[in-house]
C-alpha positions in Angstrom: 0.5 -8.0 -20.7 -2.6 -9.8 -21.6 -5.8 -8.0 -22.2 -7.7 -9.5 -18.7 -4.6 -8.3 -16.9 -4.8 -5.0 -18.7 -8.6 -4.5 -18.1 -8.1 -5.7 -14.4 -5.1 -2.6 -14.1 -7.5 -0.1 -16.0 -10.3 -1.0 -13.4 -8.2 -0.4 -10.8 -7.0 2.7 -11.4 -10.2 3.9 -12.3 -11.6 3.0 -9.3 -8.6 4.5 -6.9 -8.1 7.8 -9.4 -12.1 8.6 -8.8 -11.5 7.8 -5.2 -8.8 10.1 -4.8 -11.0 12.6 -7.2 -13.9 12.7 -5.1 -12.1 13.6 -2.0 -11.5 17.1 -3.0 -9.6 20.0 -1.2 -13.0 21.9 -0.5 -14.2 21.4 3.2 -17.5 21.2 4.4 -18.9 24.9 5.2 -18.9 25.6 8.9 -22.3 27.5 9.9 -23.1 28.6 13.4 -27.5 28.6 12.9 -29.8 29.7 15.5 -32.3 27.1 17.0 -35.0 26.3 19.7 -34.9 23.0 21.4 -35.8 21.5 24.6 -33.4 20.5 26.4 -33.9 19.5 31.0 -34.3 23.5 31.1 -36.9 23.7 28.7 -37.3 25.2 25.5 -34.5 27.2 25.0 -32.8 29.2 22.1 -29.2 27.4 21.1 -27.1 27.3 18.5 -26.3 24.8 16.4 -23.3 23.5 14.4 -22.1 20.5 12.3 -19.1 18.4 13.2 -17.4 17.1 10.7 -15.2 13.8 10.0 -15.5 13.3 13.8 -17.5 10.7 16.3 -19.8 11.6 19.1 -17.8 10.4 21.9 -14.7 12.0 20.6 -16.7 15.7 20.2 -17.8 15.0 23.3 -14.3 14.6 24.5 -12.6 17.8 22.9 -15.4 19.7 24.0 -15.3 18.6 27.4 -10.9 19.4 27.1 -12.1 22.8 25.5 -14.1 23.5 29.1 -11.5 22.3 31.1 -8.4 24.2 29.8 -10.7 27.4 28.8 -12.4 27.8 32.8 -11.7 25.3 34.7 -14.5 23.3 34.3 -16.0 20.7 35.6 -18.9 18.9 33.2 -21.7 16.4 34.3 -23.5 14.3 32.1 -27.3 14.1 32.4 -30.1 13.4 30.1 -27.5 13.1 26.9 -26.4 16.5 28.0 -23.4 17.5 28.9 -23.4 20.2 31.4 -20.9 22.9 32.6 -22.2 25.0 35.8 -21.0 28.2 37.1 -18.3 28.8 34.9 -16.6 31.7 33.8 -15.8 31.5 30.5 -14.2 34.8 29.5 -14.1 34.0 25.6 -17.8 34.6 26.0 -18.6 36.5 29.0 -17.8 38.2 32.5 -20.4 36.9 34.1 -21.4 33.2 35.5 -22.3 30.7 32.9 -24.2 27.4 32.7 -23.3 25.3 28.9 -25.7 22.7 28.1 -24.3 20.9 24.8 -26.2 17.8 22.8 -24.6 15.8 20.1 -26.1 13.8 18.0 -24.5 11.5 15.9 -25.1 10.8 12.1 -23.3 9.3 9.5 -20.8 11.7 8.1 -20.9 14.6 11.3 -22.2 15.1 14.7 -24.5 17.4 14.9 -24.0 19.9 18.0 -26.3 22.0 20.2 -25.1 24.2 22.7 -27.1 26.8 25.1 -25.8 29.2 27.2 -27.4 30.5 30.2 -26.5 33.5 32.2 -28.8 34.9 35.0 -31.6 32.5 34.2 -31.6 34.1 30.3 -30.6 32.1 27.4 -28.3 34.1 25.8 -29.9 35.2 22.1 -29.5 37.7 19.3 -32.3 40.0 20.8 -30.9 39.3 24.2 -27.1 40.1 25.7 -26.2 40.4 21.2 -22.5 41.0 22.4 -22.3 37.6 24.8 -24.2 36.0 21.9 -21.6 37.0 19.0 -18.9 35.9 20.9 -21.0 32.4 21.7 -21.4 31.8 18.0 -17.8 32.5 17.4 -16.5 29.9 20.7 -18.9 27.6 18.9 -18.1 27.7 15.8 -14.0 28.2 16.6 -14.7 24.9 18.3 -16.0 23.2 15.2 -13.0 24.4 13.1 -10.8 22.9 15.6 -12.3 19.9 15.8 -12.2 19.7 11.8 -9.0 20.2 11.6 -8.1 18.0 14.1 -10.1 15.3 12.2 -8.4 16.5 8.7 -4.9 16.1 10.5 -5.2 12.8 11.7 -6.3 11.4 8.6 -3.6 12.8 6.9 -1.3 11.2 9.5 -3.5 8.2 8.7 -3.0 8.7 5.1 0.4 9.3 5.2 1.2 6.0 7.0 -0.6 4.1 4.0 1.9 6.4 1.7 4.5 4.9 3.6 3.6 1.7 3.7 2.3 1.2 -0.1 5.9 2.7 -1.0 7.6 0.3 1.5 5.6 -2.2 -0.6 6.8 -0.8 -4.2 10.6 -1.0 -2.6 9.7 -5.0 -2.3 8.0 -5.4 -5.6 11.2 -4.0 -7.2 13.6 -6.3 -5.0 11.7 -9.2 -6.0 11.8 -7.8 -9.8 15.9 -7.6 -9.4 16.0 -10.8 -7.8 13.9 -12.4 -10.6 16.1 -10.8 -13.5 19.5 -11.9 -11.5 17.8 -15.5 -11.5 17.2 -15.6 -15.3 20.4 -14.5 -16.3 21.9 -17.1 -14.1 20.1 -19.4 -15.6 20.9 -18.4 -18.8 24.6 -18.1 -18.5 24.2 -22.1 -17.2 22.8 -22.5 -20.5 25.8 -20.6 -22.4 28.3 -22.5 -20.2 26.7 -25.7 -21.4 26.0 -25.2 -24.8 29.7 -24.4 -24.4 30.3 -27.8 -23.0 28.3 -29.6 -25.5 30.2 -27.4 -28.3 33.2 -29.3 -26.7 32.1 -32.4 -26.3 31.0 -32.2 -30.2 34.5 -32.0 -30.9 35.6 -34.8 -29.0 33.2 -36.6 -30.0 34.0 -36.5 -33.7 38.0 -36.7 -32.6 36.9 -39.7 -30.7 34.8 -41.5 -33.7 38.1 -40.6 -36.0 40.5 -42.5 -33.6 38.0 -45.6 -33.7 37.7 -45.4 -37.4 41.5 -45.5 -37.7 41.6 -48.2 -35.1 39.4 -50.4 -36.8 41.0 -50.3 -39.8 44.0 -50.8 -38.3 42.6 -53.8 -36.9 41.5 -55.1 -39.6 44.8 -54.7 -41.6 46.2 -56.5 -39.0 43.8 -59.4 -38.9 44.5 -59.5 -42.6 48.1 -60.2 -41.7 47.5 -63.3 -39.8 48.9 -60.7 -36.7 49.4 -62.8 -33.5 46.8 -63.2 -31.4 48.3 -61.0 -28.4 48.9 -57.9 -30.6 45.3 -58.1 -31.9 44.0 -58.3 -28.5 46.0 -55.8 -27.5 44.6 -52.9 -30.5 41.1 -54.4 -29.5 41.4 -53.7 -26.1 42.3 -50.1 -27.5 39.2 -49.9 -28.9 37.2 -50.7 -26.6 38.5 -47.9 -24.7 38.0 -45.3 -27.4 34.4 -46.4 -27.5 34.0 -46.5 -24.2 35.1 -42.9 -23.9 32.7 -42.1 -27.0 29.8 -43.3 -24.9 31.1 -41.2 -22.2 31.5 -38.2 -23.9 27.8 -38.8 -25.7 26.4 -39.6 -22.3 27.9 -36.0 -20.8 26.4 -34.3 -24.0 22.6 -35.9 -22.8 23.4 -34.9 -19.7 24.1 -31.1 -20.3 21.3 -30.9 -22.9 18.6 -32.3 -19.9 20.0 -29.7 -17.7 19.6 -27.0 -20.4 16.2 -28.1 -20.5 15.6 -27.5 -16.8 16.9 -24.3 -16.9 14.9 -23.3 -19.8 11.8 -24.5 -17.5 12.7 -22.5 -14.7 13.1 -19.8 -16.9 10.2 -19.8 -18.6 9.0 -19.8 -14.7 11.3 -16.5 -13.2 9.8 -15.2 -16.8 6.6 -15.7 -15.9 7.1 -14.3 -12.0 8.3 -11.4 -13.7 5.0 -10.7 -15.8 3.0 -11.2 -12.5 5.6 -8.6 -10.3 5.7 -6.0 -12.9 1.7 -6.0 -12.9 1.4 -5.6 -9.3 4.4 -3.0 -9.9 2.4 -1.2 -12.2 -1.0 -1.4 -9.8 1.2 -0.3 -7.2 2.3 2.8 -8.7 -1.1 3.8 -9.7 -2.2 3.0 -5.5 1.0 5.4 -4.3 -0.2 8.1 -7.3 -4.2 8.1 -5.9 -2.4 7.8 -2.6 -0.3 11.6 -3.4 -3.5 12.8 -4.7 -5.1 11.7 -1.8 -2.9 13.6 0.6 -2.6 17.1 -1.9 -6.4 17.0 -1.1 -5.9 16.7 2.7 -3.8 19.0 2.9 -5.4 21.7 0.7 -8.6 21.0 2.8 -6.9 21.1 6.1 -5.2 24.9 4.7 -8.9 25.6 3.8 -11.0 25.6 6.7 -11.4 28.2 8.4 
């Protein structure tokens, strides 16, 4: 590993380990504060309370469910307000309700105001303290719910990446087996031919010993005023052995350009294998933030409460 790939790697897991750092198991604290606002009744005392890791339209959504299943409620939707008349909402009181609830989006959380009105009277502290506890704790049991609705589907979220990062590593190692069963076929082409070559050497020198003799055969015979049919029969002899010496010298060239070949695409799967066991190593370090990740999640999900 060269040191720009090694700085890339460290940069990288820097990056994803302070990620996965930073989202910590501690939740954001769930208050239930007292407030005045106006609202199409007035000014009227409320409550207030942050929504976390959510979106307006989907608060306004589970809140809206939350009416529904818990009285029977129909909502309307008027001046940004959401509205629930009549209702009997026994988690809170006996007697008839009307639930005006604002959200109000912002960046991180939706921030939630909701009044209730019995008899004309905003229900407060000072005023009906019972049917005010137990509007704080609907409130606020809403906002947990919510928040760990949120906190659940990330981690569904979360646990899809997981699955797919690993279903990544799974290829990154395929490819890494491929690559080494393609280098050491490659290099048993090259054994096998050096083999050959090996071979060929032999035959080769056998070859250049038979011409040797054959020439000096020849010339022995020339010497001897041999007729001219016998000597054109031992040069016709070698002729062939130096035929079959170029052969053999050509199949050597030939096995010596393909272990050249293979020795490129070598130096090629070699290379592949550098650049997949990087991105094996980067991978790793994603699936190992990725854990971290989830730990968090979950921890935070078991924490709020």
């Amino acid at each position: 590993m060269n040191t720009k790939t090694y700085l890339l790697l460290l940069a990288l897991f820097s990056t994803i380990l302070t990620f996965a750092q930073n989202n910590t198991s501690v939740p954001e604290p769930i208050q239930v504060e007292d407030i005045v606002k106006t609202i199409s009744r007035g000014n009227q005392p409320g409550l207030k309370v942050l929504l976390y890791q959510t979106e307006k339209k989907d608060a306004e959504s589970q809140w809206d469910a939350l009416l529904r299943k818990k009285a029977k409620a129909k909502t309307e939707n008027a001046q940004n307000e959401i509205i629930a008349r009549g209702i009997t909402l026994k988690e809170v009181s006996n007697r008839p309700l009307n639930i005006y609830a604002v959200f109000n989006p912002y960046a991180d959380y939706v921030e939630m105001y909701v009044f209730f009105e019995t008899d004309s009277v905003f229900l407060t502290k000072t005023v009906n303290e019972t049917e005010y506890l137990s509007a704080r704790k609907f409130v606020r049991d809403f906002a947990v719910q919510t928040y760990r609705e949120a906190v659940s589907d990330q981690i569904k979220t979360e646990e899809k990446n997981l699955s797919s990062l690993e279903k990544e590593l799974k290829k990154l190692q395929k490819e890494n087996d491929c690559l080494h069963e393609q280098i050491n076929k490659e290099k048993r082409n090259v054994d096998n031919n050096n083999e050959k070559i090996s071979m060929l050497k032999l035959d080769q020198q056998r070859v250049r010993q038979l011409i040797q003799t054959q020439k000096t055969e020849l010339d022995q015979l020339r010497d001897a005023s041999t007729s001219e049919e016998v000597i054109k029969a031992e040069e016709k002899k070698l002729k062939a052995l130096e035929k079959e010496l170029t052969r053999l010298e050509k199949d050597e060239d030939q096995l010596r350009r393909n272990n050249a070949k293979n020795e490129t695409v070598i130096r090629h799967y070699e290379r592949d294998l550098a650049d997949n066991a990087s991105a094996t190593e980067r991978k790793r370090q994603e699936i190992n933030a990725q854990k971290m990740l989830l730990t968090n999640l979950r921890n935070m999900l078991k924490a709020i409460q």
